[in-house]
KEKE-3310 file (N, C-alpha, C; in steps of 0.2 Angstrom, whole numbers, plus 5000, padded with zeros to 4 digits):
npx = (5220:5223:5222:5226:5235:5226:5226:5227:5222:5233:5240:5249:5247:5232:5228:5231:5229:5224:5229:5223:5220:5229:5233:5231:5221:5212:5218:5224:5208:5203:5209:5204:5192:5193:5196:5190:5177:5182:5184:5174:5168:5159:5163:5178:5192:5206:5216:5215:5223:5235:5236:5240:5227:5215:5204:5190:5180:5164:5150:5135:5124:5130:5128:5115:5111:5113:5129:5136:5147:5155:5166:5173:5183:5192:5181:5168:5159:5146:5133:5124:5111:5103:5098:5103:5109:5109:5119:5125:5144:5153:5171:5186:5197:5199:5195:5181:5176:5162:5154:5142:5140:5136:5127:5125:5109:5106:5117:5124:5135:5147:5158:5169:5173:5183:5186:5185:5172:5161:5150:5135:5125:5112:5114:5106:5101:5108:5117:5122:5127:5136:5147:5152:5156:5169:5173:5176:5189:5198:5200:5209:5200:5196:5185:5185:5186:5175:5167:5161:5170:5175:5166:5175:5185:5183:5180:5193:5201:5194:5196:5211:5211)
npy = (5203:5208:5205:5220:5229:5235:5251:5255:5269:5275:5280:5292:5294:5291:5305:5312:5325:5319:5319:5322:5310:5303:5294:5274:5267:5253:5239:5245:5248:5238:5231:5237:5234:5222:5222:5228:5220:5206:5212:5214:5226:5241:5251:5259:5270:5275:5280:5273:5262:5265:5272:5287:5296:5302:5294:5281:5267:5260:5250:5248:5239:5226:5218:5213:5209:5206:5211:5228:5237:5254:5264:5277:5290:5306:5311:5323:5333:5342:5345:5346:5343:5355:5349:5337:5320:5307:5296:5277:5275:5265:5262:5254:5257:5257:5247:5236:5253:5261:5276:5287:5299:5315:5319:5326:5324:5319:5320:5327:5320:5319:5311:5302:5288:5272:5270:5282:5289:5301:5304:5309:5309:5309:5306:5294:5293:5277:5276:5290:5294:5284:5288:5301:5297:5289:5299:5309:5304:5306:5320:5318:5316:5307:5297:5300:5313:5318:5320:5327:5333:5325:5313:5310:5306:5296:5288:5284:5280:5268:5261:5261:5254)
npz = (5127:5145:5161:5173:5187:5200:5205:5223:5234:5246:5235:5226:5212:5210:5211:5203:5190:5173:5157:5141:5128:5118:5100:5099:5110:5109:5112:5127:5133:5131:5139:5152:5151:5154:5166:5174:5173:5181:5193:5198:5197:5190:5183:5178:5177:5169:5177:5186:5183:5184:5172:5167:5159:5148:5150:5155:5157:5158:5164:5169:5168:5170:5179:5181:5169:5151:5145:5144:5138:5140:5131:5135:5129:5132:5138:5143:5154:5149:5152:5168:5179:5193:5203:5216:5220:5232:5237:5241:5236:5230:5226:5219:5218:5233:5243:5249:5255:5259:5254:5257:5246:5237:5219:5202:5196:5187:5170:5155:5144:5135:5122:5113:5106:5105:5090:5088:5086:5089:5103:5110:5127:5137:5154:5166:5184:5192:5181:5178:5189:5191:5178:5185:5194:5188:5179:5189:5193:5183:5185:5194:5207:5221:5229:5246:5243:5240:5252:5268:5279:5293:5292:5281:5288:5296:5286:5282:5292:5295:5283:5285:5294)
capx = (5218:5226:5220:5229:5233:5221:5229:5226:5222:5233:5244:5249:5245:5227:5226:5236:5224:5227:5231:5222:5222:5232:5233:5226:5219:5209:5222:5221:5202:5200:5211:5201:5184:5192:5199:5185:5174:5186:5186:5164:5166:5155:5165:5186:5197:5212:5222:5215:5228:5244:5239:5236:5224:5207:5198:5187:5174:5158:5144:5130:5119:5131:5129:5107:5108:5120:5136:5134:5153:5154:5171:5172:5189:5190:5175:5167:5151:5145:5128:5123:5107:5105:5098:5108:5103:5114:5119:5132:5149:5160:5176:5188:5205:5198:5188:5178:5173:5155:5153:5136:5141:5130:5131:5121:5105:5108:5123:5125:5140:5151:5164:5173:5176:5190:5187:5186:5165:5157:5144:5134:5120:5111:5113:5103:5101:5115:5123:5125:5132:5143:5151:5152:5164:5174:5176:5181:5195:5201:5203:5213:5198:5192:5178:5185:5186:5168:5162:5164:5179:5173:5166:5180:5191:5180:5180:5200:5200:5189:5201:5217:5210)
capy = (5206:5205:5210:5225:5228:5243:5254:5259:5273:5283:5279:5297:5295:5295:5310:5316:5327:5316:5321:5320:5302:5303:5289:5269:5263:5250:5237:5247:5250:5231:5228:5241:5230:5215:5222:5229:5214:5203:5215:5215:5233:5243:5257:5259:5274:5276:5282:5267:5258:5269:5275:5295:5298:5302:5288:5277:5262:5257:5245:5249:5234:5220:5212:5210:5206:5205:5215:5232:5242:5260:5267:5286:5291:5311:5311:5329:5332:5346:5350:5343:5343:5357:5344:5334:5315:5308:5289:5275:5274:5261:5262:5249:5259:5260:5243:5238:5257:5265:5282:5293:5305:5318:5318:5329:5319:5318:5325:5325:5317:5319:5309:5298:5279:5269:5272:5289:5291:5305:5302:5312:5305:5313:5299:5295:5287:5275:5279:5298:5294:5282:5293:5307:5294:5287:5306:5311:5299:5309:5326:5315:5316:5301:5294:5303:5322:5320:5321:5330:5332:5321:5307:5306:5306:5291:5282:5283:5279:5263:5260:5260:5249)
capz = (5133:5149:5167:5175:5193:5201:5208:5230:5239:5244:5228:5223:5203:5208:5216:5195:5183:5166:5151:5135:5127:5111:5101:5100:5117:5109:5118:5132:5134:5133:5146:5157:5153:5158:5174:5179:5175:5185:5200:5198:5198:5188:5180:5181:5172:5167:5180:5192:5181:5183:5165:5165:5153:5152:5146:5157:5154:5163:5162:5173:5170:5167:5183:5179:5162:5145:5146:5138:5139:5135:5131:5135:5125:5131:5140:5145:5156:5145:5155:5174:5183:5199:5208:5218:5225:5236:5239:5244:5234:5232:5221:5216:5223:5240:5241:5258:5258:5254:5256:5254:5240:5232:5213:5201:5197:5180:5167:5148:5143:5129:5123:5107:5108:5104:5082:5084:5084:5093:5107:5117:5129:5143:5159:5172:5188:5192:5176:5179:5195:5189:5175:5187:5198:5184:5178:5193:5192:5179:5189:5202:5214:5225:5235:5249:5241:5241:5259:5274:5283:5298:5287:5278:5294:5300:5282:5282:5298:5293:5277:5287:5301)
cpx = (5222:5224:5227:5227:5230:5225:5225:5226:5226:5236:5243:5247:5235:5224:5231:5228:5226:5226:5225:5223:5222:5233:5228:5226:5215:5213:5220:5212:5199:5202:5206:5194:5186:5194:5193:5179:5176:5184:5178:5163:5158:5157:5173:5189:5204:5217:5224:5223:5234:5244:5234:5235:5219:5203:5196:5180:5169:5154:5141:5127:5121:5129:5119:5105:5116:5123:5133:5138:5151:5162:5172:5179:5190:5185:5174:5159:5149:5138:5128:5116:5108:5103:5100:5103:5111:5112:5125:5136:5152:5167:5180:5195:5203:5191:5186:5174:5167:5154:5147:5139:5136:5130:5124:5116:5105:5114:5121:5133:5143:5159:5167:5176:5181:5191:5186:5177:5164:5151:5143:5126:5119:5110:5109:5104:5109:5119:5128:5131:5140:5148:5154:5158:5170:5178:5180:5187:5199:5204:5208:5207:5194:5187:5178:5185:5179:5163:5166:5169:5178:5170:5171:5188:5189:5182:5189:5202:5197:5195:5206:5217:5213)
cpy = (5203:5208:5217:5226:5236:5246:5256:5265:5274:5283:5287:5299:5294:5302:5315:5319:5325:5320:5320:5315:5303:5295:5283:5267:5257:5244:5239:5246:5242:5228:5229:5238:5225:5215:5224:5223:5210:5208:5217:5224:5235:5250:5256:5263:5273:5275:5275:5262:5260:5272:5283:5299:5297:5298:5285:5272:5261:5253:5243:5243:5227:5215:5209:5208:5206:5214:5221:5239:5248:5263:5273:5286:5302:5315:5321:5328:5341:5350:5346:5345:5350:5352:5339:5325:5312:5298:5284:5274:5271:5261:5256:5250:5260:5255:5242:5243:5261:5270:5284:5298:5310:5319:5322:5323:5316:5323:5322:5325:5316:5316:5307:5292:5278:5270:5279:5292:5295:5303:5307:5310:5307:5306:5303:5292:5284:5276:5285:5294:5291:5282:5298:5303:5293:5295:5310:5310:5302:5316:5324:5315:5311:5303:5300:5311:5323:5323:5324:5329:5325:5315:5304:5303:5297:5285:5279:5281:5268:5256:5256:5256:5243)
cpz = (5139:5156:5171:5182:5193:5207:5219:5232:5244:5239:5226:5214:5205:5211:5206:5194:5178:5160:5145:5129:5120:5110:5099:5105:5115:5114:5125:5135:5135:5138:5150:5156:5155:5165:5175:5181:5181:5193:5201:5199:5189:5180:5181:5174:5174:5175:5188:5190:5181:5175:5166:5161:5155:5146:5154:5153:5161:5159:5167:5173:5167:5172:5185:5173:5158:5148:5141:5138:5135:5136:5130:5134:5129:5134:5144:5148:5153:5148:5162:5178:5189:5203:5210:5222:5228:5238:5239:5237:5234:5226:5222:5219:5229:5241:5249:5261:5255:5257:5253:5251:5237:5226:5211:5198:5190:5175:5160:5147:5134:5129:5117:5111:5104:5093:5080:5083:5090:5098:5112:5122:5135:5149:5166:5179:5191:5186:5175:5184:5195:5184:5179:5193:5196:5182:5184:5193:5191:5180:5195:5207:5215:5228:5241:5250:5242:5247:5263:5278:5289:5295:5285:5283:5296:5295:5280:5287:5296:5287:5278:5290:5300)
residu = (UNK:UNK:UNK:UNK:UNK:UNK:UNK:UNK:UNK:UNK:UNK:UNK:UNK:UNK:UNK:UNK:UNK:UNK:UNK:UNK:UNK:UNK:UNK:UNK:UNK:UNK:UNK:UNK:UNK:UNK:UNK:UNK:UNK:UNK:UNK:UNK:UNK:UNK:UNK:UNK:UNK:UNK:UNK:UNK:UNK:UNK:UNK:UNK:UNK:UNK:UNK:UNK:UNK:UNK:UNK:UNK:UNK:UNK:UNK:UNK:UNK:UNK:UNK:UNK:UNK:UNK:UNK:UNK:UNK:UNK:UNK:UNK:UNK:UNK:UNK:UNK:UNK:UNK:UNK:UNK:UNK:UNK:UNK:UNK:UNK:UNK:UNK:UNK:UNK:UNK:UNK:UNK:UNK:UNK:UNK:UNK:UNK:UNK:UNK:UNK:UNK:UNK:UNK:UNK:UNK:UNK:UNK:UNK:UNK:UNK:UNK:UNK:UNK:UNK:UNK:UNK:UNK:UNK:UNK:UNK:UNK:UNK:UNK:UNK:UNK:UNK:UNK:UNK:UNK:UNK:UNK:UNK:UNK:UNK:UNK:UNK:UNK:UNK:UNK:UNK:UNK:UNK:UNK:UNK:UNK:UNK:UNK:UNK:UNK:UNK:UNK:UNK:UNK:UNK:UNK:UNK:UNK:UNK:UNK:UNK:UNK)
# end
């Protein structure tokens, strides 16, 4: 395993749509738990790493208790909440900045881990949110896609200062 550097904001490969992840990622996919532990994040895909593919990992509750990674290979949000909750954001390409977000309040998530096993599992809470970040990821779209023009003027504004 090796860490990996994270890519910044405005780095045009995160702003790419990745591709679908042919192949063995396990190599990879343990890089991407050691980078993002190392960097105390929470969550980090693919393309944070210059690699454009749609895999990401998270581990919502490593920093109150035992480690507990999830490798989404693939990943699809297959159903979503209408209701919307809304709360700060911070990302790993654009560190320093937190933004209010609104995310659906829950999603069912489908994906395939690193041996090929199917999973689907309805998240909630910080978990949803933090799937619905990392996936983003994966469509190219950042922190700043999320919020209002004038916010996002302010938090770029903030970023670049």
């Amino acid at each position: 395993m090796s860490l990996r550097s994270i890519l910044r904001w405005p780095d045009p490969r995160l702003s790419e749509t990745c591709t679908p992840v042919a192949g063995d990622i396990r190599e990879l996919s343990a890089d991407m738990l050691e980078t993002m532990y190392a960097a105390r994040g929470r969550g980090l895909a693919a393309p944070q790493i210059g690699v454009l593919q749609r895999l990401f990992v998270m581990d919502v509750g490593w920093k109150e208790g035992s480690p507990t990674p999830v490798i989404c290979v693939n990943p699809e949000i297959v159903e979503r909440s209408e209701r919307q909750v809304s709360g700060p954001e911070g990302c790993l390409s654009i560190p320093g900045i937190t933004a209010q977000v609104a995310r659906a309040e829950w999603i069912v998530l489908r994906w395939t881990d690193p041996a090929g096993m199917g999973h689907e599992a309805r998240l909630d809470g910080f978990a949803a949110i933090c799937a619905q970040h990392e996936y983003d990821h994966l469509d190219g779209i950042v922190t700043f896609d999320r919020v209002e023009p004038a916010a996002r003027a302010a938090l770029e504004a903030d970023y670049a200062g």
